[in-house]
C-alpha positions in Angstrom: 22.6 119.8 66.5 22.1 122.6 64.0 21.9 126.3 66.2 20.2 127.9 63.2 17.7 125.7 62.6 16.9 125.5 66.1 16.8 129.3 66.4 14.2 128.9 63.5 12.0 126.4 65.2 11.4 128.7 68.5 10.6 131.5 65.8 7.9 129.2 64.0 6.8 128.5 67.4 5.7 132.0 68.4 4.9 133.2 64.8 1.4 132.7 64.8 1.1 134.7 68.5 3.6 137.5 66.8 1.2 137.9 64.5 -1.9 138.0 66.6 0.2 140.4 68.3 0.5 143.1 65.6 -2.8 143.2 64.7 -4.2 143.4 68.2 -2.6 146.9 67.6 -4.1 148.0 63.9 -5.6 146.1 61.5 -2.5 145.4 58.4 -1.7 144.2 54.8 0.7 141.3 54.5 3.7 143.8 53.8 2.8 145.4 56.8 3.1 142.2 59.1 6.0 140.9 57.4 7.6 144.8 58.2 7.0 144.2 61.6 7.9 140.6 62.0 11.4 141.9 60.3 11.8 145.1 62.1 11.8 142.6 65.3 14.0 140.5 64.0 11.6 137.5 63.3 12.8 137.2 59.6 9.7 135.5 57.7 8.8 135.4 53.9 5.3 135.9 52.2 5.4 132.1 51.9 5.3 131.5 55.1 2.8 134.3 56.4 0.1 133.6 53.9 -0.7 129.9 55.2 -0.3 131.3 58.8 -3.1 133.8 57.9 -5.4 131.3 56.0 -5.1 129.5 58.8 -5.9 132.0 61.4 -8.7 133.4 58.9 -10.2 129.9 58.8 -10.3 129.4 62.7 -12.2 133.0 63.1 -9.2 134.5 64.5 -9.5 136.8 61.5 -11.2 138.4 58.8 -10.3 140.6 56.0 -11.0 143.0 54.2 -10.2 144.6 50.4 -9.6 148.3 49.8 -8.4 150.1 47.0 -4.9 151.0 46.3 -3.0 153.9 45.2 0.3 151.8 44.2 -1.5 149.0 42.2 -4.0 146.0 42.6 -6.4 146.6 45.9 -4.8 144.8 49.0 -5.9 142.6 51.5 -6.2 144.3 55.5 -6.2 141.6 58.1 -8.3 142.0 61.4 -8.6 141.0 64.5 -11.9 139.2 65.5 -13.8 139.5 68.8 -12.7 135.5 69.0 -9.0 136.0 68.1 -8.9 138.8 70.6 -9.8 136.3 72.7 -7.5 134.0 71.9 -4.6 136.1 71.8 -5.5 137.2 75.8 -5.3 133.4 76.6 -1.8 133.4 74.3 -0.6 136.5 76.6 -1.3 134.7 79.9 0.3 131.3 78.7 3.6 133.3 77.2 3.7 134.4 80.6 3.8 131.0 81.6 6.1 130.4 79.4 8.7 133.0 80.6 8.1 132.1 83.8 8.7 128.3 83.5 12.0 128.6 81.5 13.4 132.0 83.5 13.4 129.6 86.5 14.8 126.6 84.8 17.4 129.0 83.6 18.1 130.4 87.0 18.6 126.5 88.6 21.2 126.8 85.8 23.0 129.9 86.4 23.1 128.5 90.3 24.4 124.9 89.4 27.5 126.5 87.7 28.2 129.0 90.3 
């Protein structure tokens, strides 16, 4: 089995939440996300973002809006909505889960080899 492209599947995984996540804190342009995504090591290209963002646009998870640029064409800031700020608080308490689940899988493990 290939590590890498294993390591890349749990990031697709959590990718959408990630970016949820970020805007949660501010509303962002693409550049921005992808910054932030990098920055924390979830290594992701415009290519992939941009469907992730129709897609989360489309479900009402966010909207958009344009504003004017000093560096060139006006950009694109992504926001939250009132239901993807509800969906990310149901993301938080199942990533929670989550940890919880496979931190005590992980401890059986630690135990078995001991």
């Amino acid at each position: 089995m290939n590590l890498e492209n294993t390591k890349a599947q749990m990031r697709k995984g959590v990718l959408e939440y990630c970016i949820l996540s970020i805007l949660a804190n501010n509303d962002a342009y693409a550049s921005d996300i992808i910054n932030e995504l990098k920055d924390a090591r979830m290594i992701v290209v415009e290519g992939t973002l941009y469907p992730l963002l129709t897609r989360q646009k489309n479900s009402g998870l966010l909207s958009y809006r344009w504003e004017e640029s000093q560096q060139g064409p006006p950009r694109k800031y992504y926001t939250l909505t009132e239901k993807g700020k509800s969906f990310l608080a149901e993301l938080d308490n199942s990533w929670q889960d989550l940890i919880t689940a496979v931190s005590s899988i992980n401890r059986k493990r630690t135990h078995s080899e001991i």
